[in-house]
N, C-alpha and C positions, 0 to 999 in steps of 0.2 A: 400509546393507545394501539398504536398498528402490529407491535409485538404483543402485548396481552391477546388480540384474536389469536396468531398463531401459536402462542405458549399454551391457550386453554384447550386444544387441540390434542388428544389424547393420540389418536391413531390417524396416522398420515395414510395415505395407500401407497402402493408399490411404485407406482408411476410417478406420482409426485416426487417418491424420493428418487428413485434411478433420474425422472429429468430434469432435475436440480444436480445431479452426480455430475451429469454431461455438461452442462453449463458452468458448472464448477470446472474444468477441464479445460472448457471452451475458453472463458474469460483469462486462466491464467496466462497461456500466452499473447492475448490480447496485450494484456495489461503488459509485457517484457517487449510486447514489440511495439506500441505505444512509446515505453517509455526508453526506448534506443534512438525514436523518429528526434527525439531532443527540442531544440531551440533550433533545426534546420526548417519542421514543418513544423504546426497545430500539433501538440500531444507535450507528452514531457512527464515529468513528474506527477503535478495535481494528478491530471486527468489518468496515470495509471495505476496512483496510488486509490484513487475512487475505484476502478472496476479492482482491486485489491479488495477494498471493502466492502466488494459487493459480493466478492467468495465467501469471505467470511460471515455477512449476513446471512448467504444462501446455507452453507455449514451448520449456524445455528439454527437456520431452519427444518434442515433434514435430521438433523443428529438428536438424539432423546440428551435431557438434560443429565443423565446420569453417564452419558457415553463420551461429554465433551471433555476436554481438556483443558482447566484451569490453570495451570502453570502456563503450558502454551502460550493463552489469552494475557496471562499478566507479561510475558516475554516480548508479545508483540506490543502490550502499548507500553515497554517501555524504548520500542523503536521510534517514539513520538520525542524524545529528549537527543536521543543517538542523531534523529535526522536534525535538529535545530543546533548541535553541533558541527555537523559538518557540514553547512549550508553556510553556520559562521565561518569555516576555518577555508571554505571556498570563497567565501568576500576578502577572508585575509591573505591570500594566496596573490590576488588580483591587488592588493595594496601592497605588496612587497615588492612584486614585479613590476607592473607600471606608474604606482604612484595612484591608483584609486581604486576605489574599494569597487569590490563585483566588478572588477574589469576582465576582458578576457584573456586568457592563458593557454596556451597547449602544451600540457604536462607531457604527455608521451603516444606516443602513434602504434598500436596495435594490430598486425595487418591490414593497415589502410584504415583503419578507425583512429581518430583523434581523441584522446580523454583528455578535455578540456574542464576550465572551471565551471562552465555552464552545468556540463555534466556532474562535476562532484554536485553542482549546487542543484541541480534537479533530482542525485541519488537522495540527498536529502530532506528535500521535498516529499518524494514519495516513500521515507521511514517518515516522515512525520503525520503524512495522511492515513499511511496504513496502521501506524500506533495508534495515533490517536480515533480513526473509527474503529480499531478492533474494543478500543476502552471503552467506548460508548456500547457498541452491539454485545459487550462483556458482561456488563449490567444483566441482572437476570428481572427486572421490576417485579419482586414481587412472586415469582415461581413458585 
């Protein structure tokens, strides 16, 4: 319902689209620096693969439906399979090494960053959010 008002929408103004451009901008690194905060604070995956899919809501809301990019859209929700794999292959990571599954591990230390399992399993997390709402807001209901 709430994209039907803005798909019957012929002409956006100027402003609308340029402050949806800024915020498109705005939220990307939210979303990267969101989801580096890990499993130390509040953030992680979910919560930056959500302002992910909030770029791409906003996207489809600026862009005319003949400017958008359909292969893109199908590429990103198939990151919604890519993250449920490697979310599994970070539970099996933590069972090999200690003996139980989703346990934790510190794969390797990157200038004073630890890429730990938590990390793979939150990189996966946020391909699976971000696939799978770009598949939903992909949907054209009806255009």
């Amino acid at each position: 319902m709430f994209l039907r008002l803005y798909s019957s929408v012929k002409e956006m103004t100027r402003v609308f689209k340029e402050g949806i451009f800024v915020l498109m901008f705005a939220f990307i690194p939210a979303a990267f620096w969101i989801f580096l905060r890990g499993h130390n604070l509040p953030g992680g995956g979910f919560i930056a693969g959500s302002l992910g899919v909030v770029v791409i809501f906003l996207n489809k809301l600026a862009v005319n439906r003949s400017d958008r990019y359909p292969y893109f859209e199908r590429v990103l929700a198939g990151f919604a399979n890519l993250g449920v794999i490697i979310s599994i292959i970070s539970g099996f990571i933590g069972l090999m090494q200690n003996g139980y599954l989703f346990s934790s591990v510190e794969i390797i230390e990157i200038f004073g960053f630890k890429i730990t399992t938590e990390f793979i399993f939150d990189l996966g997390v946020f391909l699976m959010v971000l696939g799978a709402g770009s598949r939903i807001f992909s949907v054209d209901y009806g255009e």
